[in-house]
N, C-alpha and C positions, 0 to 999 in steps of 0.2 A: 632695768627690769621691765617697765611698759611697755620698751620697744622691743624685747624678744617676745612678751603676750601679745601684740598687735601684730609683727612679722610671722606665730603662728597660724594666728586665725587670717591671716591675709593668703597665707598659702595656698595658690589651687587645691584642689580636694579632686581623687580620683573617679571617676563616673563612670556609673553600672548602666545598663541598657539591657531588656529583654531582647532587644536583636542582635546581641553580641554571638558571632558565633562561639560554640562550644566543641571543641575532640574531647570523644571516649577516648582513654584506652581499654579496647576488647580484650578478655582477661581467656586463656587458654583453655577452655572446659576439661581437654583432657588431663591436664597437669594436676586441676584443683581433686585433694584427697577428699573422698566420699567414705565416711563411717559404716559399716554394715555391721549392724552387732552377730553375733553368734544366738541365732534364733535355734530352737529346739525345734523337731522334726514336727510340723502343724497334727500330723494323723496320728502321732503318738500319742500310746494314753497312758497316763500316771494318777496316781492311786494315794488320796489324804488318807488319814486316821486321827480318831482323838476318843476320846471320853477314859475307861476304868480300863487302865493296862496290867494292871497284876495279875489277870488272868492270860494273860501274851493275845490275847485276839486280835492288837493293834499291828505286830508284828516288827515292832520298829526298834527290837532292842535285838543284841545279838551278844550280849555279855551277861553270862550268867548269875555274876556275883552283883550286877549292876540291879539286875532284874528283880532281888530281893531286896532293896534297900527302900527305905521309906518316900524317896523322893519321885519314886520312877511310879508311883501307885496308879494316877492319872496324865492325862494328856488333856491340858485344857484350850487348846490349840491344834486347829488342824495342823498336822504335819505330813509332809510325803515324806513315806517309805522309797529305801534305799531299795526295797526290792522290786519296785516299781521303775525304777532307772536303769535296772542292771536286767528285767525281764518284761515281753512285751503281758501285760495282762488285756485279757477284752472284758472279763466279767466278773463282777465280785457278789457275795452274799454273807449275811452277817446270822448269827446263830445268837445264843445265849451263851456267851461268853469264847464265840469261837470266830471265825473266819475263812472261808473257801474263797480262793481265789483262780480262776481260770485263764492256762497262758497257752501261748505260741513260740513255743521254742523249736530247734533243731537237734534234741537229743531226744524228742519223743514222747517228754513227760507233757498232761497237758492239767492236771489238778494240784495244787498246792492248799494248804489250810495253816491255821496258826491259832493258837488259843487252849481249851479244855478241852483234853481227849481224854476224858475220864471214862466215858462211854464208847471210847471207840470210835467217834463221831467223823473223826480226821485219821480214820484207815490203824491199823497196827503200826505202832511208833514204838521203837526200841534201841535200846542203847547197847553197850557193854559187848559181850563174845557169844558166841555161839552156845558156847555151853553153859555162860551166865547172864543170860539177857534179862534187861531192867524195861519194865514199861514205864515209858514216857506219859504220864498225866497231863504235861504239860508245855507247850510248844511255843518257845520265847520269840522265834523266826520261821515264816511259811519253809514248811516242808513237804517235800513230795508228797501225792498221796499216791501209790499204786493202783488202778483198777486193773482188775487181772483179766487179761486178752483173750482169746479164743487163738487158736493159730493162725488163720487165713485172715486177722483182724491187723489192720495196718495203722499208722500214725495218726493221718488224715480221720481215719473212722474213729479216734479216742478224743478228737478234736471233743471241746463241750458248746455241745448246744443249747440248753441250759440247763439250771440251778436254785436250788433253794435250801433252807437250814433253817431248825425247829428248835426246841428246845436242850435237847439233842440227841438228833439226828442230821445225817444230810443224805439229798438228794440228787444227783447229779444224771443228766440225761445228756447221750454223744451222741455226733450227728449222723451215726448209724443208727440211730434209735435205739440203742442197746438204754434202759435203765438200771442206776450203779445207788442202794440205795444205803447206810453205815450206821454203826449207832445203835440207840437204845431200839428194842422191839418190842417193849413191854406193853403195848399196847395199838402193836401191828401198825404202826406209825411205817415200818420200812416195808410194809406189803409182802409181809410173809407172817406164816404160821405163828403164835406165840409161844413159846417155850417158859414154864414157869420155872421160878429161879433161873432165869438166865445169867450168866457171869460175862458183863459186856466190857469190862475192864482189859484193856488185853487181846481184846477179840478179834481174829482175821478176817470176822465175816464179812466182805462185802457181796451184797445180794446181787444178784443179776435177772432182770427179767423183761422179758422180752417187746415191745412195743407190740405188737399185732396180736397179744395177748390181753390188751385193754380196747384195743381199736380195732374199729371195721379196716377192710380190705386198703381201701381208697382215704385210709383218714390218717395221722400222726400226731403225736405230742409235741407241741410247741410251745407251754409254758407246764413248771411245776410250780406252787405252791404251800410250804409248809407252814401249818399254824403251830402253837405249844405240843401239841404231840397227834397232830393231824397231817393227810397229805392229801393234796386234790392234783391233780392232771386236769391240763385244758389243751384239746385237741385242737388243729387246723380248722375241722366243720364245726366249732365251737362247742363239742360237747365235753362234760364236765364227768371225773370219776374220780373214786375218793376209798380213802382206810384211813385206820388208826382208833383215835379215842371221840367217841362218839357221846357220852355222857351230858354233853349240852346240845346234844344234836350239830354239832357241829360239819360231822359225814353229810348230812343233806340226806340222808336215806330213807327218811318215814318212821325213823326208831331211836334209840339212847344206846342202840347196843353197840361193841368196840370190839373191831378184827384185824387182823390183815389181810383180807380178800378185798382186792381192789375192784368198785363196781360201781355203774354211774349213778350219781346223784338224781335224785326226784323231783316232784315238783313243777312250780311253775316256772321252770328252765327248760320242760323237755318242750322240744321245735326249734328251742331259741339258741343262736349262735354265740356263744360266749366268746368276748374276746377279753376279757380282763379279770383276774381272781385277784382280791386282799386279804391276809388276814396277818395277823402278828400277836396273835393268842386263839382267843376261841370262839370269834363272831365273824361271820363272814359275808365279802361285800361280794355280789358278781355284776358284770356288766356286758350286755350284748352289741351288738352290730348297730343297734339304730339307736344307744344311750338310754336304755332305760336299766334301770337297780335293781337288783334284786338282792332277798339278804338269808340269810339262817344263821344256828347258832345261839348262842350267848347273845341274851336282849336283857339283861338285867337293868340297864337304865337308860330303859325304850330305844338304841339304839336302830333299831328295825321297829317297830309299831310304837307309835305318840297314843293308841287310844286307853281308855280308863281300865280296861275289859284285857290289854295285852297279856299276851303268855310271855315270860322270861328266858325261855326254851324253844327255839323254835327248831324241828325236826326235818322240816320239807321246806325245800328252797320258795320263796315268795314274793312278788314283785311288790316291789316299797310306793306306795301312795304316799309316804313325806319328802318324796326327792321330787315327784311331780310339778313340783313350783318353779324349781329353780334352772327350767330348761335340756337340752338334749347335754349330756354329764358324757365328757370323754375319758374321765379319769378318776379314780377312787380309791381309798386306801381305809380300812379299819385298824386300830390298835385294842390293849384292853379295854374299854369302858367308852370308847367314842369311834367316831365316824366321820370321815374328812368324801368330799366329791369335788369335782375341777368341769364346769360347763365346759363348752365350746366358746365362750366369750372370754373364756382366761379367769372367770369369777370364782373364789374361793368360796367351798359353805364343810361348817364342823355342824356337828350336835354330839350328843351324849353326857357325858359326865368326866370332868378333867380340867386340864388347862386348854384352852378350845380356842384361845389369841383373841379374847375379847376383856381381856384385863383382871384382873383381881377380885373383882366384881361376881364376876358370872365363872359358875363353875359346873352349871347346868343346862342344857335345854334339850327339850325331845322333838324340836324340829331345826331343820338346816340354815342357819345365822350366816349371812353374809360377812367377809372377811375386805374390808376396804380397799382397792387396789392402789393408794399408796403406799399400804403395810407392803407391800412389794415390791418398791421400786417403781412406780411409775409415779410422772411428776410435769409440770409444763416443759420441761426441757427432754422430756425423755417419754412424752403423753402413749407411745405403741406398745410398753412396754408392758409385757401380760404373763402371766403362771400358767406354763407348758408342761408341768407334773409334777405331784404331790407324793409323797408318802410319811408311812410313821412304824414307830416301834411300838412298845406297849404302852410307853409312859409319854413320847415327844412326838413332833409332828414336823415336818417340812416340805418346802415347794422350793421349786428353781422355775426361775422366771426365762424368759426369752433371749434376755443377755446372760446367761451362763451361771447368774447368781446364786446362792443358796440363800435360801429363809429358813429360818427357825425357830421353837417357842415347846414350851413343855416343862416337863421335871427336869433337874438339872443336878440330881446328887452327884456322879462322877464326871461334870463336866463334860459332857456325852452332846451339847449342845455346840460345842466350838467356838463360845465368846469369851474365852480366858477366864469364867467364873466357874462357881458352881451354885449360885442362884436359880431360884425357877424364874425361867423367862413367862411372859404374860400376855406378850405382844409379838408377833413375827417379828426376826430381828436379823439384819444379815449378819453371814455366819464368811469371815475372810478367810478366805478360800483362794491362794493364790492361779485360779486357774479357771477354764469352764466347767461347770460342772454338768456331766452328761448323766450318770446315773447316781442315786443315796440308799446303800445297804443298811438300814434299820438295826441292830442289836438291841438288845434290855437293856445295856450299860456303856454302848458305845455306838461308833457311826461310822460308819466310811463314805469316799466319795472317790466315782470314778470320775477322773477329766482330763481336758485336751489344754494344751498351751493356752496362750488368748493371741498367739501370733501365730 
């Protein structure tokens, strides 16, 4: 037994050397299988939804017996819509309890909606026969809307250039500048005459009026804007024109009074080039060319004037000395009761009165509170990362950051917030969002979001 343990350890032992030479063998690049997954079209856009689906504005159900049961009430997760994969959409807008979506098809059609058409708001919707037609109230999956053509009026000219929806109403402008405006007119919200007791249930009307009928020669309409039952036009040279319900000064006209004669706004806007209108009830934000605020409207709780002395009414557009602190402002959003702006630094500020992302705490101030930019996704590992636009609904508020992300924080009764609850959030809080997210259509009770793949 000792002499096989001493005849091991006596055995030469094999020797390594760093000068030993080495062969590769070269492995055939062409041969070795390379994985390409099946990437989605990068320029494609697809379209989430979530919050209060009983009223169909999410669009995401297509079974009617489904759509009545108790489980389908809310969406507390964003989801894409199947009709976002099956149709190219470029622009969406969110109503009170409705949904317009604008596409690029090959059959011509270029307006679809989904939700409450109680009002009419989403075109004449009907079911059944000719001789027994049923009005549709209620639209579980986006469906066409017609605007009715002129003859010499081609596909390209019904294309839509943009959009907006009220309480309900909508407004839809094509890049012929034709404006297509549906819905309640009780209070000249579509820029026509009011008709008392009108029956909008049912109703074919869509209005048509003409662009060079609000505009000089040389000028066009490039954004609409609808509040609760308000409408403003913002033209290319920045100017601002307006109808509807006037009663908190909302129109910006110097008065309370409410029409349909569309006609520009007062104030201390006129010279100044507006490139940006907010509103999402009845206070309104505006913003010019070199970042400065202006506001009218509903100031009920100082959202436009912090002093002791303020009116709660303001009638004449007014440039805001509480935004003066916080730099040249590229971006702005009002809902009911508060006021959200977005510097040129990426820096967030709320005021008003609401959930305003400064905790539980605070559910007050009458000047603009800075919003911390890590509530947004910026961190040492990710230090560029900054809030490139904002908006809100009546009750919630959100920002998307530079990487594509969505933030959120507000009321949260139907879930309308996209965090799988329906807690009120308190804090900006990302909202998973399988995707980038380019634009967020605000509703009362829901949210949509337009966005691109992330590859």
């Amino acid at each position: 037994m000792l002499r096989n343990l001493k005849n091991l350890y006596l055995r030469p032992s094999r020797q390594y050397t760093t000068r030993a030479k080495r062969s590769l063998l070269m492995q055939d690049k062409s041969k070795i299988l390379t994985y390409v997954p099946n990437v989605a079209d990068p320029y494609k856009r697809r379209v989430y939804a979530w919050g209060l689906q009983e009223t169909g504005a999410l669009g995401l159900l297509t079974d009617v017996t489904k759509s009545k049961q108790r489980y389908t009430n809310t969406v507390q997760h964003p989801t894409r819509m199947q009709f976002s994969v099956n149709t190219d959409i470029t622009d969406i807008t969110a109503g009170y309890g409705f949904s317009a979506y604008a596409v690029q098809r090959t059959d011509g059609l270029t307006l679809f909606g989904s939700g409450l058409n109680t009002d009419s708001q989403l075109g004449c919707q009907v079911k059944g026969t000719i001789k027994d037609p049923k009005k549709l109230d209620i639209l579980i999956y986006p469906t066409a809307i017609n605007l009715p053509r002129l003859e010499h009026e081609t596909d390209e000219d019904m294309q839509v250039r943009c959009m907006s929806a009220g309480r309900a109403h909508l407004v839809v402008i094509t890049k012929n500048g034709t404006i297509f405006t549906m819905g309640n007119n009780s209070y000249g919200q579509c820029g026509r005459t009011i008709i008392e007791n009108e029956d909008y249930r049912g109703s074919a009307v869509i209005h048509r009026i003409r662009e060079k009928d609000i505009c000089m020669v040389d000028d066009e309409v490039v954004a609409v804007e609808c509040g609760q039952d308000h409408t403003m036009f913002q033209t290319r040279l920045g100017h601002v024109c307006t109808c509807g319900w006037g009663a908190d000064g909302q129109t910006g006209k110097g008065n309370f009074e409410t029409n349909g004669i569309i006609t520009p706004a007062k104030g201390d806007i006129f010279g100044e080039r507006i490139v940006k209108l907010a509103c999402a009830s009845d206070c309104v934000l505006a913003l010019n060319d070199k970042g400065d605020v202006f506001g009218w409207g509903n100031s009920e709780y100082g959202q436009l004037d912090d002093s002791e002395s303020a009116e709660v009414q303001v009638n004449t557009p007014r440039a805001l000395t509480l935004t003066k602190g916080i730099g040249k402002v590229k971006d702005i959003a009002a809902g009911g009761s508060f006021c959200m702006a977005l510097n040129e630094d990426g820096l967030v500020y709320t005021w008003g009165y609401g959930i305003l992302g400064f905790g539980p705490q605070v559910e007050q101030t009458s000047k603009p509170q800075q919003l911390l930019p890590p509530l947004f996704g910026r961190n040492d590992f990710s230090d560029q990362t900054h809030v490139v636009s904002i908006g809100c609904g009546v009750f919630h508020m959100g920002a998307i950051n530079s990487d594509g992300d969505l933030f959120m924080w507000g009321k949260n009764r139907f879930g309308h917030l996209g965090l799988g609850h329906k807690k009120d959030q308190f804090f900006p809080f990302k909202t998973a969002v399988n995707a980038k997210v380019v634009k967020v259509a605000f509703g009362v009770d829901h949210t949509m979001a337009l966005c691109r793949p992330f590859m």
